[in-house]
C-alpha positions in Angstrom: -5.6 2.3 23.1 -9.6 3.3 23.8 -9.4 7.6 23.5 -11.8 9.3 22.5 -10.9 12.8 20.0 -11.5 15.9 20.6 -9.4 18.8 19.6 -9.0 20.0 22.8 -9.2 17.2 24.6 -8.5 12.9 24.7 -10.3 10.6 26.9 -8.2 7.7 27.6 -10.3 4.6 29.1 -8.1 3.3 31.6 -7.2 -0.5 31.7 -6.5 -0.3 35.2 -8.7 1.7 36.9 -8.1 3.7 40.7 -9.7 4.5 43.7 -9.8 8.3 43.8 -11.4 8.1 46.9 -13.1 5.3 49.3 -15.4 4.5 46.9 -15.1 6.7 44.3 -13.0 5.1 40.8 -11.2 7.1 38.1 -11.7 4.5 34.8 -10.6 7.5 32.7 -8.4 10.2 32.1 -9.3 13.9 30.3 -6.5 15.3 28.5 -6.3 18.7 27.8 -4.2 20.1 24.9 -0.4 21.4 26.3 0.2 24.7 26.6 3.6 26.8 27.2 3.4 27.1 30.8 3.2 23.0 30.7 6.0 22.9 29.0 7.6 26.0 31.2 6.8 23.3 34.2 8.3 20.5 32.7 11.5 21.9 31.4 13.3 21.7 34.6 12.6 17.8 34.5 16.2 16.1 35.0 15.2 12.9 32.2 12.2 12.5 29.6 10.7 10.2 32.1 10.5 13.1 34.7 9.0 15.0 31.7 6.3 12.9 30.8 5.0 11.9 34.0 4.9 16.3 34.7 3.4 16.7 31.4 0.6 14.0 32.1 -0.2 15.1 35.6 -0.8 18.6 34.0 -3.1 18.0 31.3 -5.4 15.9 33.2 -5.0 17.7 36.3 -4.4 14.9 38.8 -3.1 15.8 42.3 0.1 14.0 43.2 -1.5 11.6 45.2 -4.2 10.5 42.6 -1.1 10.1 39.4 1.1 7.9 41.8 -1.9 5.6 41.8 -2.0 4.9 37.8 -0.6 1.5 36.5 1.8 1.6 34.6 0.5 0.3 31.7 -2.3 2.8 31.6 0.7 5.2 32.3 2.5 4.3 29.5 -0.5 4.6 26.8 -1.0 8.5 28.3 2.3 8.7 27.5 1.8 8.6 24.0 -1.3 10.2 24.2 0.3 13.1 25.6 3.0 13.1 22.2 0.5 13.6 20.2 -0.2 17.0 22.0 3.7 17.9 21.4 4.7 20.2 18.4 7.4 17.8 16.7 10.1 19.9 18.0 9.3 19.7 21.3 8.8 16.0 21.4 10.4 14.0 24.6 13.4 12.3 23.6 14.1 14.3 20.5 16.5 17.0 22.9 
């Protein structure tokens, strides 16, 4: 995984890159640190899949149309990027 630390945010350099936009690329993602109301938002998630993909969506503030567009391998090394942000209580899959 290429991210870059910060302790507010992660930069995760996309394996896959996306067209955001004819002609414009996303070839990485931001991730902000989680906050309560991202959890708040992704509580009502039915599975942990559900709640990951909410909880990445919300820290790097991608509109619905721009996340569906993320491979899935890129999808799944957010995914862990995004544990990282999670106290160790409130890790997905440990409900």
């Amino acid at each position: 995984m290429h991210a870059q630390e910060n302790e507010t945010y992660r930069i995760l350099q996309l394996e896959h890159p996306f067209e955001r936009t004819k002609g414009e690329f996303i070839s990485e993602l931001k991730f902000r640190r989680l906050t309560a109301g991202d959890l708040r938002a992704a509580s009502h998630c039915k599975n942990d899949t559900e709640m990951t993909l909410k909880l990445i969506a919300r820290s790097c503030r991608l509109a619905d149309v721009e996340f569906d567009k993320l491979d899935l391998e890129d999808m799944q090394k957010a995914g862990e990027l995004i544990s990282d942000f999670l106290p160790k209580s409130q890790e997905i899959g440990t409900n």
